[in-house]
VMD Tcl script that draws the C-alpha trace (Angstrom):
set ca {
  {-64.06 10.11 -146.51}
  {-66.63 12.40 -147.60}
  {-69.55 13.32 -144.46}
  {-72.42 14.88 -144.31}
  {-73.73 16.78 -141.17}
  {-77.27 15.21 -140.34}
  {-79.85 15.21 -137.61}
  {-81.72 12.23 -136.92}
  {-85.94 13.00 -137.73}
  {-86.82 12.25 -134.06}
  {-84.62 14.62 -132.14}
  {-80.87 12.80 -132.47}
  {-77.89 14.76 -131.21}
  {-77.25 17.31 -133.93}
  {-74.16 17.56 -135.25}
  {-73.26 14.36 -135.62}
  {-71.16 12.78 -138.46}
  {-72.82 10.80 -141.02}
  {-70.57 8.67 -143.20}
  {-70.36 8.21 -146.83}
  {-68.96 5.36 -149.03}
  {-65.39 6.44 -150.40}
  {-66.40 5.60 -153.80}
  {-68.78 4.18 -156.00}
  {-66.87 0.77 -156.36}
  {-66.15 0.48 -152.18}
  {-69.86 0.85 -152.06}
  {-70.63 -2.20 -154.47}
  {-68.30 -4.63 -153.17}
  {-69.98 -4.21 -149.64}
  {-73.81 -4.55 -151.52}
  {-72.50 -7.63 -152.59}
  {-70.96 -9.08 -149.85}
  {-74.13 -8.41 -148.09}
  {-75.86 -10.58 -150.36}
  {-73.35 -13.23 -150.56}
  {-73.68 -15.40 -147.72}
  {-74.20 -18.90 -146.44}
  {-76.79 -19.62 -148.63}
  {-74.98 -18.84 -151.69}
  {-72.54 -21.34 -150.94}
  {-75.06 -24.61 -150.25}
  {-78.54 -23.43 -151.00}
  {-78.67 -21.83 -154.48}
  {-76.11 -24.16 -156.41}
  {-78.76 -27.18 -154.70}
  {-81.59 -25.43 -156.49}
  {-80.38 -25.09 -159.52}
  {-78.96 -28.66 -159.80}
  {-82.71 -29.70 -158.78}
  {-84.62 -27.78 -160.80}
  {-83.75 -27.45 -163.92}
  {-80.36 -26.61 -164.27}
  {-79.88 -23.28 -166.85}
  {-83.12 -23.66 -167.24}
  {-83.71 -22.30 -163.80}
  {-81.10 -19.99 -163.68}
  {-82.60 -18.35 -166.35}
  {-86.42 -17.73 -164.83}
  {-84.32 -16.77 -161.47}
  {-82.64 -14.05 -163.54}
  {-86.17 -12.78 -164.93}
  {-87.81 -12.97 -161.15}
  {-84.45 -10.72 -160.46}
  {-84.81 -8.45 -163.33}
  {-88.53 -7.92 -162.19}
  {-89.17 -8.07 -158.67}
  {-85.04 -7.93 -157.01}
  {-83.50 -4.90 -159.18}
  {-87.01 -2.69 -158.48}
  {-87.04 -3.59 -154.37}
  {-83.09 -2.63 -154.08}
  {-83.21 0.34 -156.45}
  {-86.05 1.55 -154.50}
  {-84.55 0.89 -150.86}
  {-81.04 2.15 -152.03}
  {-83.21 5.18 -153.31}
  {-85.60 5.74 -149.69}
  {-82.24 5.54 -147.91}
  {-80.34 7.98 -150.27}
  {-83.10 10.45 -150.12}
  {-83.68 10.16 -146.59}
  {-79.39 9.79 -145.57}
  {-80.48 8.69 -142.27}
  {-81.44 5.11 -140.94}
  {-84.27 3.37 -142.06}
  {-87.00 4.53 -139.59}
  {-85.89 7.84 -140.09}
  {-85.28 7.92 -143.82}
  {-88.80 6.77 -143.99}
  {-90.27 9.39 -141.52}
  {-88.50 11.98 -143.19}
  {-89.67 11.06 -146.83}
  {-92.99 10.38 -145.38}
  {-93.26 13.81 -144.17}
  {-91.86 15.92 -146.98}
  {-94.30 13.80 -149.40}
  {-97.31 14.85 -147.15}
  {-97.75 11.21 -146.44}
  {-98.88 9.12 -143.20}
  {-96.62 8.35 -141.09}
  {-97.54 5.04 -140.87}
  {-94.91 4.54 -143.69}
  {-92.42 4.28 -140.52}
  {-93.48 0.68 -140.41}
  {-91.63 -0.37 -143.62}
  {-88.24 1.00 -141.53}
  {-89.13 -0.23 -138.86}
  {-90.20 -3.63 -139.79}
  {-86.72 -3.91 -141.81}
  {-84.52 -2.90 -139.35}
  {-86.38 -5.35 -136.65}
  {-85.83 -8.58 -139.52}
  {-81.90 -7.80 -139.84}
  {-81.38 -7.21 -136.21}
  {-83.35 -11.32 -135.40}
  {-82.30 -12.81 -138.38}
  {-78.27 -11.31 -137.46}
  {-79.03 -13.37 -133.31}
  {-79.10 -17.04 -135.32}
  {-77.65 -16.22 -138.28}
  {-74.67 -15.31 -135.58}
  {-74.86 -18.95 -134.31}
  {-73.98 -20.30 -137.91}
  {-71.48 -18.46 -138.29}
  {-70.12 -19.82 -135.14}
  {-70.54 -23.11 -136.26}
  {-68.30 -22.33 -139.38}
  {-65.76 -20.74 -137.13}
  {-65.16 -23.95 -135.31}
  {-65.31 -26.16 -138.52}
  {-62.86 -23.58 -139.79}
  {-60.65 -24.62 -136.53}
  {-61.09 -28.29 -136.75}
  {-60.09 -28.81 -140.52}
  {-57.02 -26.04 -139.93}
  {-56.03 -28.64 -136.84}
  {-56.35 -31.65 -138.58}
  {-59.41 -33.03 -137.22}
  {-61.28 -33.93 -140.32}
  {-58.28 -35.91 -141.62}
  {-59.38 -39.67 -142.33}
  {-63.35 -39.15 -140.97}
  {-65.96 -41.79 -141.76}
  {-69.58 -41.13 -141.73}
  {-70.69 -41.96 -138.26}
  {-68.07 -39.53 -137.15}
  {-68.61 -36.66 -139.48}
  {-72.32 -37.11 -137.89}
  {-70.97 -37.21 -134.53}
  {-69.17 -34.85 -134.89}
  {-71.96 -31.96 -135.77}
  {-74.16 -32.93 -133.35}
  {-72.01 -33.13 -130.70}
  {-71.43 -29.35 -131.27}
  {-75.16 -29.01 -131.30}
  {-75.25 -30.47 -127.62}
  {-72.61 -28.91 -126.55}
  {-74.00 -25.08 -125.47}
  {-70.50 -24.14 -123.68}
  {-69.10 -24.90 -126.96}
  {-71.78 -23.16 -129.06}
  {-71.42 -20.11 -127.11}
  {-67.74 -19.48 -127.34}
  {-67.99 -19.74 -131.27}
  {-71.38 -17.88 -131.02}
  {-69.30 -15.10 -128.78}
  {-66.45 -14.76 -131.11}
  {-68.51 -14.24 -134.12}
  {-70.29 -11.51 -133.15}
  {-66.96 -9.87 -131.78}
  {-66.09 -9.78 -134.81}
  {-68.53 -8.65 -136.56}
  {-69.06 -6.11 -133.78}
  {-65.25 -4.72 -134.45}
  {-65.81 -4.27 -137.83}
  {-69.13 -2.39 -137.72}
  {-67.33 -0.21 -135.03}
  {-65.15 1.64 -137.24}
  {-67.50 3.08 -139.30}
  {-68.99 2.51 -142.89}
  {-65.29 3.39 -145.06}
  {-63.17 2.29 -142.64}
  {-65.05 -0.90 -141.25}
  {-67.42 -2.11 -143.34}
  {-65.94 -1.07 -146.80}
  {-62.48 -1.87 -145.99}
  {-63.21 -5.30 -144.52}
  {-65.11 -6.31 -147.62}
  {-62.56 -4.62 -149.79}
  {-60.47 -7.51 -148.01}
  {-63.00 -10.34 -147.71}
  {-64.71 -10.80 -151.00}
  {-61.40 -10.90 -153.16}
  {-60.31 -13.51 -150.82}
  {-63.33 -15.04 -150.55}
  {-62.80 -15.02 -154.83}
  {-59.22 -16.29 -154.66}
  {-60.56 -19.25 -152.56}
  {-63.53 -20.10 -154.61}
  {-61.31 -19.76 -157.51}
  {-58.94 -22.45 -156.33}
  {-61.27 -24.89 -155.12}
  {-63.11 -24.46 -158.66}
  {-59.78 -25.24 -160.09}
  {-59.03 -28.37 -157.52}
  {-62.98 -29.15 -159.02}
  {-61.86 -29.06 -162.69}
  {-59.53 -32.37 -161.58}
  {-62.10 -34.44 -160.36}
  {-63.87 -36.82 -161.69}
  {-67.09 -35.47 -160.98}
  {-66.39 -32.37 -162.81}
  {-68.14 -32.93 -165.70}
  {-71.33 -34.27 -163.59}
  {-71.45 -31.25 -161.44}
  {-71.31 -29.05 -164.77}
  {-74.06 -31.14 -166.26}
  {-76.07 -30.83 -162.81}
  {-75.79 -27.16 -162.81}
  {-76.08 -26.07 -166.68}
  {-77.54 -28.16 -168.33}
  {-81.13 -26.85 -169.13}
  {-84.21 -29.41 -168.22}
  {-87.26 -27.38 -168.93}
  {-89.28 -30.56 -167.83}
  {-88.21 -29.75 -163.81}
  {-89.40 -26.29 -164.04}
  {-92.89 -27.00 -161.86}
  {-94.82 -24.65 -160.41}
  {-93.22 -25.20 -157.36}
  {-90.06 -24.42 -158.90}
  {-91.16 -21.14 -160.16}
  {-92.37 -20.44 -156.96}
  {-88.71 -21.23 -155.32}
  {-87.14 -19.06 -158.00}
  {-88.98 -16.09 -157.22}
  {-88.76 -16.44 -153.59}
  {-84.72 -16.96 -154.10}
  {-84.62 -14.18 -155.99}
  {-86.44 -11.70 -153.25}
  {-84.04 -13.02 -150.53}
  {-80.98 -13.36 -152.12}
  {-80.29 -9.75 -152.63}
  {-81.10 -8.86 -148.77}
  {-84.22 -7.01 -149.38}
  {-86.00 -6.32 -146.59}
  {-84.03 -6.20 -144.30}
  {-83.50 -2.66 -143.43}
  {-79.57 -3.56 -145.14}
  {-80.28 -1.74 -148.42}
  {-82.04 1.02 -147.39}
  {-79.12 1.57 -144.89}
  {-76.41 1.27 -146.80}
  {-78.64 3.80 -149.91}
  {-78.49 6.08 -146.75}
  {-74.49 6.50 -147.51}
  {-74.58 6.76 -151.13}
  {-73.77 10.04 -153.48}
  {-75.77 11.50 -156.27}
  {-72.91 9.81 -158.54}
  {-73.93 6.54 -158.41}
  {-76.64 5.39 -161.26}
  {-78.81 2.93 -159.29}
  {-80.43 0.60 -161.08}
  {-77.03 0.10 -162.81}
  {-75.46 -0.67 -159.56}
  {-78.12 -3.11 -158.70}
  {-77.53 -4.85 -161.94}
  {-74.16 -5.28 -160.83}
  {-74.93 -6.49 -157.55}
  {-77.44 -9.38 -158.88}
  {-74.93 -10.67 -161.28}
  {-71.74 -10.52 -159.05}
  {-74.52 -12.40 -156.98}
  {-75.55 -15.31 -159.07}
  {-71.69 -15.79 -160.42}
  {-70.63 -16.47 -157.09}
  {-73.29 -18.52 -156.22}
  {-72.84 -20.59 -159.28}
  {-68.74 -20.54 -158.87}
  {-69.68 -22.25 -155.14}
  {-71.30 -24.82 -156.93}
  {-68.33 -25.79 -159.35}
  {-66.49 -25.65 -156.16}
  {-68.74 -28.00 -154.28}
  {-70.60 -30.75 -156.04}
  {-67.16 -31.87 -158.57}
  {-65.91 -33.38 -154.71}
  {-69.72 -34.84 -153.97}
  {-70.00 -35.94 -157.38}
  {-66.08 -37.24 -157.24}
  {-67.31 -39.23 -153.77}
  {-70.54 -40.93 -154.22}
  {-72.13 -38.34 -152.09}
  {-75.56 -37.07 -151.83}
  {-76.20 -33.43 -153.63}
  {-79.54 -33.02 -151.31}
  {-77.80 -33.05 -148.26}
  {-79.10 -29.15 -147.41}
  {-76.90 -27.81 -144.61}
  {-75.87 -31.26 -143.75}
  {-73.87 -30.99 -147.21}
  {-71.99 -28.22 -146.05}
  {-71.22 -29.59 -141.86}
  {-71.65 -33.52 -142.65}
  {-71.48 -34.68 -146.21}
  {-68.40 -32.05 -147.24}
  {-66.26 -33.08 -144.23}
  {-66.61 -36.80 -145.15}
  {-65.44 -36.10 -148.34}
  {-62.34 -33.74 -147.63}
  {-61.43 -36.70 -145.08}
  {-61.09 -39.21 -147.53}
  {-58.65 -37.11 -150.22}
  {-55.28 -36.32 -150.11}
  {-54.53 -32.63 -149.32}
  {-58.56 -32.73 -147.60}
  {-57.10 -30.03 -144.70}
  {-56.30 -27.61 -146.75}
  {-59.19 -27.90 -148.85}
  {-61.29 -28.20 -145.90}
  {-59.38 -25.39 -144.60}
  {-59.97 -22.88 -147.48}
  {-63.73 -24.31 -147.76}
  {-64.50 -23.04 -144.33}
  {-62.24 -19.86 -144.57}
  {-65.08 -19.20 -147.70}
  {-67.86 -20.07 -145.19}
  {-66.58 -17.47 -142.68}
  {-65.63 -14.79 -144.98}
  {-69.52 -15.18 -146.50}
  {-70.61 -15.22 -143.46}
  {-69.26 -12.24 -141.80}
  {-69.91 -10.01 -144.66}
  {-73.94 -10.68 -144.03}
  {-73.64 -10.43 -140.66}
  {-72.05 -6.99 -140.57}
  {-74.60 -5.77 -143.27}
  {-77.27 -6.80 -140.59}
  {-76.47 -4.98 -137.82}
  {-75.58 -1.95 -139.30}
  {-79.57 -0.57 -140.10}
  {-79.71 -0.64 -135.79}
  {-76.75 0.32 -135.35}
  {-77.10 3.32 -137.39}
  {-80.51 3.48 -135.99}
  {-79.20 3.72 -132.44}
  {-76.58 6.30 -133.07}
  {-78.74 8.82 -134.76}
  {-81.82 8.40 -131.86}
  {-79.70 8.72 -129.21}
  {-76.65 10.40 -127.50}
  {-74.50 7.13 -128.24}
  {-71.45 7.71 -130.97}
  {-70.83 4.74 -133.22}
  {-68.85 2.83 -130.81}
  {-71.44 2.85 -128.23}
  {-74.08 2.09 -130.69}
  {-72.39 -0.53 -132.02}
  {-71.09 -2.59 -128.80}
  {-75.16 -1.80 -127.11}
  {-76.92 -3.19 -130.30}
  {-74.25 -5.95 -130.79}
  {-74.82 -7.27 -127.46}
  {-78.33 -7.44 -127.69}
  {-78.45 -9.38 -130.83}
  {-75.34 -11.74 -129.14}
  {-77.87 -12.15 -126.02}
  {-80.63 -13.19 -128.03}
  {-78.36 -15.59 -129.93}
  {-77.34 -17.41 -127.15}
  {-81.30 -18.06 -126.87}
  {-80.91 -19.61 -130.30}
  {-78.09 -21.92 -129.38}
  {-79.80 -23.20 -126.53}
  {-82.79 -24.15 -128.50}
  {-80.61 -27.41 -129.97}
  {-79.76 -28.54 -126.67}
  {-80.86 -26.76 -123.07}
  {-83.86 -25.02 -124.44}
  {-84.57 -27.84 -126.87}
  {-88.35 -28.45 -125.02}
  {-89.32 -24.46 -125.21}
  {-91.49 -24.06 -128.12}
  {-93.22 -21.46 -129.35}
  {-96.27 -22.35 -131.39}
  {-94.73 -25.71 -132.02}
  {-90.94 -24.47 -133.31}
  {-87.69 -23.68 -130.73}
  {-86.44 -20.47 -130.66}
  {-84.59 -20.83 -133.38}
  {-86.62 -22.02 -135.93}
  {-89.39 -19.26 -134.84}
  {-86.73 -16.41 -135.11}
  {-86.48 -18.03 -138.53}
  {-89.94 -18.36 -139.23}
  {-90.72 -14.77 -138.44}
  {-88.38 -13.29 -140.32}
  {-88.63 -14.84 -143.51}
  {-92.64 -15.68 -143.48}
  {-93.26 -12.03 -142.38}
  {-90.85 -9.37 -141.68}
  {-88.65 -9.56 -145.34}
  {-91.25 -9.78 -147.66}
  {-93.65 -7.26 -146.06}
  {-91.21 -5.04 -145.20}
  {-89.81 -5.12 -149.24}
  {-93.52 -5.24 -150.07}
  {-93.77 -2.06 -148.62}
  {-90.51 -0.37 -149.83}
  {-91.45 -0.71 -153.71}
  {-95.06 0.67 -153.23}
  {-94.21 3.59 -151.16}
  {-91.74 4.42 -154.21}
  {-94.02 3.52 -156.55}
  {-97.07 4.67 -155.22}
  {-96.51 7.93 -152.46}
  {-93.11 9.82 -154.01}
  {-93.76 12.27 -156.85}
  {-92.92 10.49 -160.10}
  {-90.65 12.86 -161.65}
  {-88.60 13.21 -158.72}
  {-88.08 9.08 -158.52}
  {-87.27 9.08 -162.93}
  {-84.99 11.92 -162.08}
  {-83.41 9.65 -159.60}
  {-83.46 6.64 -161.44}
  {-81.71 8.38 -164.50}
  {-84.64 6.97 -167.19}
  {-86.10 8.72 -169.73}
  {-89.60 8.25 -170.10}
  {-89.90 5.06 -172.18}
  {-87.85 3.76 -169.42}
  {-89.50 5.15 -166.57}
  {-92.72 3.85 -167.82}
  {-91.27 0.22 -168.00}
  {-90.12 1.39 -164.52}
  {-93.78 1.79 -163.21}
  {-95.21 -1.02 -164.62}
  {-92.87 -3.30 -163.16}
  {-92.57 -1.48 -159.71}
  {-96.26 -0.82 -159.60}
  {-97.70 -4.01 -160.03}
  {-95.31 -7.02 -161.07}
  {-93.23 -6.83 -158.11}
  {-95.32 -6.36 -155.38}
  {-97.63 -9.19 -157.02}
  {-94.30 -11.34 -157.21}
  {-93.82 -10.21 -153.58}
  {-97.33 -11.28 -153.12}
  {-97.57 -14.56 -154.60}
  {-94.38 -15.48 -152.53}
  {-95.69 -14.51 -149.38}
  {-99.16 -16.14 -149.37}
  {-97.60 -19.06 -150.70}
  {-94.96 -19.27 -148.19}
  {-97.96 -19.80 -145.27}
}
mol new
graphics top color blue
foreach p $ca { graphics top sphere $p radius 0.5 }
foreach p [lrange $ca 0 end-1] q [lrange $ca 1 end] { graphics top cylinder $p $q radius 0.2 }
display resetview
């Protein structure tokens, strides 16, 4: 692969190897398995169905085009400039722009939100890992309701149980990370997102033969401008910021790989559409067999560990589809999770005397430590609160109320605002009508979007 000899801004070990993507294409399919995840699979197909149907897809895809595509093009672009982590990409750019070095927050801000939001986000994952193990072993065969409810909260309660899926999560998501950014993290979503395609692709076509088919088409497509409340708008454009993992120190990591070659704002295009097709695909996978069994669409999460399993209990062939449903889960899931760790762990490796495998195991661990305070929070922990919430909901909370938007808030301006313009159009490869349009939007309608959603999110 093709390296680059760096030194980190604050005195890291000189000489040490930085890694590059191995090509343009290696590079994309990890973006986007960092923005697939869990929430692709359950939340977004929900909030279509509720909202409006293509109606809603299509203001999503305008609160994309204006406030997503400027925040990634601009933290791809702070990391690609800066080729080091995110607190030191933005201490370095802050520096040769003359600028305060207050800017240091935005890094630092981003690469705190991945490294919580990883220590719970790690306990879901664990909880599709041993949904994964029950539907490969049979369990969910012939399930009723009371049991498929049992069932998930008894894992809940159970913290031995929590921990050992919790453990083996972030192992591997900790093996992958280790060996490096081409030969971990681009060659294990080189793997995971075609399967994860093959799998949606045949439970879409297992959809197609259901009798709820044509419902869950109608549920997701069909346009009801009448749903499209405030409120709605509001979701859309909140979707549309988190979706793309802005904010979380991810993009401006992964930018901190990336070549001259690649054209930006055309790879974020790319990104956001791979995005929203797979996010729509879960749904033809998903609501044809809730549709097919009288179930309810609003279920939330409990549609994906309650209502789902019901359902693939009571059809023939439910273990395998169960099976391959929570293969998808996992493979979505670990392609976040090693996206998340990787801004500390790169952080870690270029502040200190630690190589990548060090970095990698020390920051791992301390993200699996803090999970294991999440996990506890639904059973021995359940009465410590913290301004009302358990630990995990205020991990939660603090991430997604404060941390992401701020720290995306303050991505866009910086490029925006503090880097000399024809440096960032020269970057962007615009000419100047474009650039322009470029300005307006980065200048004012995205942080305003990024705005609205935060004050409306307290």
């Amino acid at each position: 692969m093709a390296v680059s000899m760096v030194q980190g801004a604050t005195g890291a070990a000189a000489g040490k190897i930085h890694g590059h993507w191995s090509s343009r294409m290696g590079f994309i399919i990890a973006a986007v398995g960092s923005a697939v995840g869990l929430g692709n699979v359950w939340k977004f197909p929900y909030m279509v169905g509720q909202s409006g149907g293509a109606a809603f897809v299509l203001v999503y895809l305008a609160c994309i085009a204006l406030i997503g595509l400027p925040i990634i093009a601009a933290e791809w672009l702070i990391g690609r400039r800066g080729q080091k982590n995110p607190v030191n990409s933005m201490a370095e750019l802050a520096r040769a722009n003359r600028r305060s070095r207050l800017w240091i927050t935005v890094g630092i801000t981003g690469t705190l939100a991945g490294f919580l939001i990883l220590s719970f986000y790690s306990v879901i994952g664990g909880w599709a890992l041993a949904y994964l193990g029950d539907a490969a072993s049979g369990n969910l065969a012939g399930i009723d309701k009371a049991a498929a409810a049992a069932l998930f909260d008894d894992l809940l309660a159970d913290p031995g149980t929590l921990l050992v899926w919790h453990t083996l999560f972030m192992a591997i998501t900790i093996a992958i990370v280790a060996r490096g950014v081409s030969g971990g993290i681009e060659r294990a979503s080189r793997l995971l997102m075609p399967a994860l395609g093959v799998i949606l692709l045949v439970l879409v076509g297992y959809g197609m033969s259901t009798d709820g088919f044509g419902a869950a088409v109608s549920y997701l497509f069909a346009p009801d401008w009448s749903k499209l409340t405030g409120e709605v708008l509001l979701a859309a454009l909140g979707h549309a910021f988190f979706t793309l993992s802005l904010g979380m120190g991810v993009m401006m990591a992964y930018g901190s790989y990336l070549g001259d070659e690649v054209n930006l704002l055309r790879a974020a295009r790319t990104v956001a559409i791979a995005d929203t097709a797979i996010a729509l695909a879960a749904g033809l996978a998903i609501f044809p067999i809730v549709f097919a069994n009288g179930l309810d669409v609003g279920a939330g999460p409990g549609l994906v560990f309650v209502t789902l399993p019901l359902a693939f209990g009571g059809i023939t062939g439910g273990s395998i589809l169960a099976s391959l449903f929570f293969a998808l889960l996992v493979f979505a899931a670990i392609t976040s999770a090693i996206s998340l760790l990787e801004p500390a762990v790169e952080m870690v490796e270029e502040r200190t005397a630690l190589g990548r495998l060090g970095a990698t195991f020390v920051t791992g661990i301390a993200v699996w430590l803090l999970g294991i305070a999440a996990l506890l929070s639904f059973n021995a922990w359940s009465e410590v609160l913290i301004f009302g919430r358990n630990v995990f909901d205020s991990l939660d909370w603090l991430t997604s109320k404060f941390l992401l938007p701020l720290t995306g808030l303050g991505a866009i301006l910086f490029v925006a605002w503090r880097l000399e313009p024809h440096g960032v159009q020269r970057d962007l490869r615009l000419g100047d009508t474009g650039f322009s349009i470029w300005q307006l939007v980065a200048r004012f309608v995205a942080p305003i979007g990024v705005l609205i959603v935060f004050i409306s999110s307290l």
